[in-house]
C-alpha positions in Angstrom: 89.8 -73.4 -165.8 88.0 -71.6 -163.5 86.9 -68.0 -163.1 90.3 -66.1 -163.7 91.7 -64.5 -160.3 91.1 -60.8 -159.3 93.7 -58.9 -157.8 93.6 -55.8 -155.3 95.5 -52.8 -155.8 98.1 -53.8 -152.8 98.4 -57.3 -154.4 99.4 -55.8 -157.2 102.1 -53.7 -155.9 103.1 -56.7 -153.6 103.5 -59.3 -156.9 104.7 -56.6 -159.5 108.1 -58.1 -160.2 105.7 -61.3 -160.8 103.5 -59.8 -162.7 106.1 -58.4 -165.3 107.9 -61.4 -165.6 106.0 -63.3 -169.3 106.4 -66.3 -167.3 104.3 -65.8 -164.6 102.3 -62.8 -165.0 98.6 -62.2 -163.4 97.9 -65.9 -164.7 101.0 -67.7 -163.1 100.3 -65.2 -159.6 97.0 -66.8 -159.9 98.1 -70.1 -159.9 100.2 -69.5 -157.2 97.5 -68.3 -155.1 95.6 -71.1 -155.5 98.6 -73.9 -154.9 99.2 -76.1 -152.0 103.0 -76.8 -151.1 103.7 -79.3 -148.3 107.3 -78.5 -146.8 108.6 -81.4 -144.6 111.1 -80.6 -142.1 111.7 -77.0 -141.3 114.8 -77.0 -140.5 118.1 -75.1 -142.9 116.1 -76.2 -146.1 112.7 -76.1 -145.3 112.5 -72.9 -142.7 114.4 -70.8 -146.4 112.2 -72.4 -148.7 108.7 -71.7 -146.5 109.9 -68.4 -146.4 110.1 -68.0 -149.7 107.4 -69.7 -151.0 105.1 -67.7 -148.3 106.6 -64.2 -149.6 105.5 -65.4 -153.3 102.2 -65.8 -152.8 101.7 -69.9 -152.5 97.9 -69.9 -151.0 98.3 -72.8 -148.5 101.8 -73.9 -146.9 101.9 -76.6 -145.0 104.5 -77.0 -142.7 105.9 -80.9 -140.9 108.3 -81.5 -138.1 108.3 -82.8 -135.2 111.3 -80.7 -133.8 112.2 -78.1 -131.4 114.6 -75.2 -131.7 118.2 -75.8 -130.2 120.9 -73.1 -130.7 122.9 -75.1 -133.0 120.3 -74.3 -135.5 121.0 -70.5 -135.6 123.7 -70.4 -137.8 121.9 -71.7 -140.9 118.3 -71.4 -140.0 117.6 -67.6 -139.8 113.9 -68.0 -139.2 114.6 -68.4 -135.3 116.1 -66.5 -133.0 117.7 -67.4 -129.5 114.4 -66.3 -127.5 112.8 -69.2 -129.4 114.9 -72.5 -128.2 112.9 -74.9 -127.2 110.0 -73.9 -128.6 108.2 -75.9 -131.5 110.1 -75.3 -134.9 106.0 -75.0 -137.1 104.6 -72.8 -134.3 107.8 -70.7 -134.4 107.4 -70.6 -138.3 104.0 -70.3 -139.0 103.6 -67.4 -136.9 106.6 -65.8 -138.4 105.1 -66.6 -142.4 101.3 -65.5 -141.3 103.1 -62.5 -140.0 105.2 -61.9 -143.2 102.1 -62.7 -145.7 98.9 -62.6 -144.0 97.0 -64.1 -146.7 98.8 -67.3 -147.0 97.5 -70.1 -145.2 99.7 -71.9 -142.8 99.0 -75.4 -142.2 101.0 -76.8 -139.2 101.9 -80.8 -138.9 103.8 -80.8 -135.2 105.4 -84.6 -136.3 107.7 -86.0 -137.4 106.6 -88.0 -141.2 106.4 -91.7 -140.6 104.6 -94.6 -142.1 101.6 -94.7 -140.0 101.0 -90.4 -140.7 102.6 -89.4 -144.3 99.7 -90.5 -146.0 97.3 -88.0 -144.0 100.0 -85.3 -144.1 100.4 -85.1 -147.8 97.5 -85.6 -148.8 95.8 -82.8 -151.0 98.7 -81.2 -151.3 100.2 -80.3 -155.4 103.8 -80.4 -154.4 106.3 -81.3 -151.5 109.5 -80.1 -150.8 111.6 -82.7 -149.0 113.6 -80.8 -146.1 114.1 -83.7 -144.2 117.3 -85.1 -142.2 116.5 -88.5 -141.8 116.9 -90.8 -144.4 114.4 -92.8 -142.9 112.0 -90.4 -143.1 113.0 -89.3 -146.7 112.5 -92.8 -147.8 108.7 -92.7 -146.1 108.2 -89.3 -148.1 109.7 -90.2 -151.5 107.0 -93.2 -151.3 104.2 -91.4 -150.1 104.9 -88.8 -152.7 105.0 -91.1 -155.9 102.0 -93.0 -154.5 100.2 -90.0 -154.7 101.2 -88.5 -157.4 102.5 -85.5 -155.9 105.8 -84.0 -157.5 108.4 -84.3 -154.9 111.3 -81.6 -154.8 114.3 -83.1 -153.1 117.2 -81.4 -151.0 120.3 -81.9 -149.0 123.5 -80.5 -147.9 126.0 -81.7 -146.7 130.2 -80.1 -145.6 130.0 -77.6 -148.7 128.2 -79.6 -151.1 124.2 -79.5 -151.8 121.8 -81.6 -154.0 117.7 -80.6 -155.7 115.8 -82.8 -157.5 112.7 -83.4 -158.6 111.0 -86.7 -158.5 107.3 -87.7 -160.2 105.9 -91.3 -160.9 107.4 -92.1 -164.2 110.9 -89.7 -164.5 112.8 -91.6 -161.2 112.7 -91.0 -157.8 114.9 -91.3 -154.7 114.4 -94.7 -155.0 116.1 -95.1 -158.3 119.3 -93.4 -156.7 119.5 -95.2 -153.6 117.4 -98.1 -153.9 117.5 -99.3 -150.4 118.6 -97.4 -147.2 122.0 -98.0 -146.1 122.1 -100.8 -143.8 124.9 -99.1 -141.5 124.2 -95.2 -140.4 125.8 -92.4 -142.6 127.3 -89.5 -141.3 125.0 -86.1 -141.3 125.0 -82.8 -140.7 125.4 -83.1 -137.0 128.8 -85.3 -137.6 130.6 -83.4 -140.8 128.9 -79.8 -140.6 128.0 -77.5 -142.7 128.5 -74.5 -144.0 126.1 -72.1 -143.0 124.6 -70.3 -146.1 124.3 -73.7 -148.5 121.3 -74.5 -146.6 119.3 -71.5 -147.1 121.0 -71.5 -150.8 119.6 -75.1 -151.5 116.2 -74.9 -150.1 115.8 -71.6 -151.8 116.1 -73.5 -155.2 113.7 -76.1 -153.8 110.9 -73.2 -153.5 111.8 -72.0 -157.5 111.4 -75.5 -158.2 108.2 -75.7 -156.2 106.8 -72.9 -158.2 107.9 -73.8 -161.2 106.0 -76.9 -161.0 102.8 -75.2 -160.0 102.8 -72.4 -162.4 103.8 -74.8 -165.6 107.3 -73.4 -166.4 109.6 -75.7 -168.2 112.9 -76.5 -167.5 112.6 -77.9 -163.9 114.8 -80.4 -162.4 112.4 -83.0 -163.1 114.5 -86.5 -164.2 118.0 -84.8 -163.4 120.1 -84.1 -159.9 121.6 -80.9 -159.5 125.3 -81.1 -157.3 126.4 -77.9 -156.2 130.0 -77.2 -155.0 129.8 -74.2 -153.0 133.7 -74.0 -152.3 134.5 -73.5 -156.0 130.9 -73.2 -157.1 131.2 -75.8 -159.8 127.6 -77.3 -160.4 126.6 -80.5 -162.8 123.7 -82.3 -163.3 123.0 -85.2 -164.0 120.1 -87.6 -165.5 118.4 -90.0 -163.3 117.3 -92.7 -164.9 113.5 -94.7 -163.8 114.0 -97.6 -162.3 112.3 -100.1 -164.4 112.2 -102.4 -161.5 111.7 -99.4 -159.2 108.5 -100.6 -157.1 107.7 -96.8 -156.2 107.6 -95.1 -159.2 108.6 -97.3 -162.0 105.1 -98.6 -163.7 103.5 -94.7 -163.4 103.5 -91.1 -165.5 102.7 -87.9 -164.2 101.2 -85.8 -166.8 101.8 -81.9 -167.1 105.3 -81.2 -165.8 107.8 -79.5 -167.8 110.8 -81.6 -168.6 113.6 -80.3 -170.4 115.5 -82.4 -172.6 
């Protein structure tokens, strides 16, 4: 286990509400201190969730994408600001989280995930959050991810309607859904909209997930996808089953994550 962790007197006031909560407490802060989340693509999910998980504590974030600020970002992804268009979208962030929490380390990947780099990106890492765009790309991660042995908390949004999961070797992963990509593109973001708010909403439950995972709380969306409505704010979830046949994540386990029956 380790020598426990030692808190100062302004960490202590920072993580109180932490700290009083019996689920986390000094021993889950700890935990969090010494975790490693991987957020790919920081755009509506991933700038919320990095925020987040950077104001919480989380000792190294890492932060992927490949992309620049445009203005039609600013609606949903309140982490930029007009004077940064154009600008890299992890230089703009990472100086904005080391600014927020200086102890947190910020890790900055300025690609895009493909085959030939996901390996190297997530590597070392204890969970990913999946903020991605791209199906391509969230196939590349889910694979990487379950190869790895990394939990893998999966987002999207779409019009009014946003999805998390959580995916580990062994309880199904996006493969299982969606075995193959489409072979014909499917509409996004760009083509249906979205309402402003549901991304920070979603990738906002993608960073409790995240530290759910890391601190050993049960009840995370591990096996099931959660559909949220947010014009009437109706919600279900729903079981994924593994894949038997699934070549990514069918024949593995991943020990010590909470499942709730």
């Amino acid at each position: 286990m380790g020598t426990p962790r030692s808190f100062t007197a302004a960490e202590m006031r920072r993580y109180e509400r932490h700290f009083i909560l019996p689920e986390i407490g000094p021993a889950g802060q700890a935990k969090l201190a010494r975790a490693k989340v991987l957020v790919v693509g920081v755009g509506g999910l991933g700038a919320a969730a990095c925020q987040y998980l950077a104001a919480a504590g989380v000792g190294t974030v890492g932060l992927a994408d490949g992309d620049t600020v445009d203005p039609s970002n600013l609606p949903r992804q309140v982490l930029y600001t007009e004077a940064d268009a154009g600008r890299h979208k992890t230089e703009v962030a990472a100086a904005r989280l080391r600014v927020q929490n200086p102890a947190v380390n910020v890790v900055t990947y300025d690609e895009f995930v493909t085959p030939s780099n996901v390996t190297r990106i997530v590597d070392g890492y204890d969970v990913v959050i999946d903020g991605t765009d791209r199906l391509d790309a969230r196939y590349v991660l889910n694979d990487a991810a379950m190869q790895a042995d990394i939990p893998l908390v999966h987002g999207s949004v779409m019009r009014f309607t946003g999805q998390v999961a959580v995916f580990a070797p062994g309880h199904g992963c996006y493969r299982c859904l969606y075995p193959q990509p489409p072979t014909d593109d499917l509409p996004t973001c760009a083509d249906l909209g979205v309402i402003s708010p549901l991304p920070g909403i979603v990738g906002a439950m993608q960073a409790i997930e995240a530290m759910k995972i890391v601190t050993g709380l049960e009840g995370t969306l591990l096996g099931r996808l959660l559909v949220i409505d947010a014009r009437t704010w109706v919600t279900y979830s729903a079981k994924i089953d593994p894949r038997p046949d699934c070549p990514t994540c069918g024949g593995g386990t991943s020990p010590g994550l909470a499942q709730e029956d």
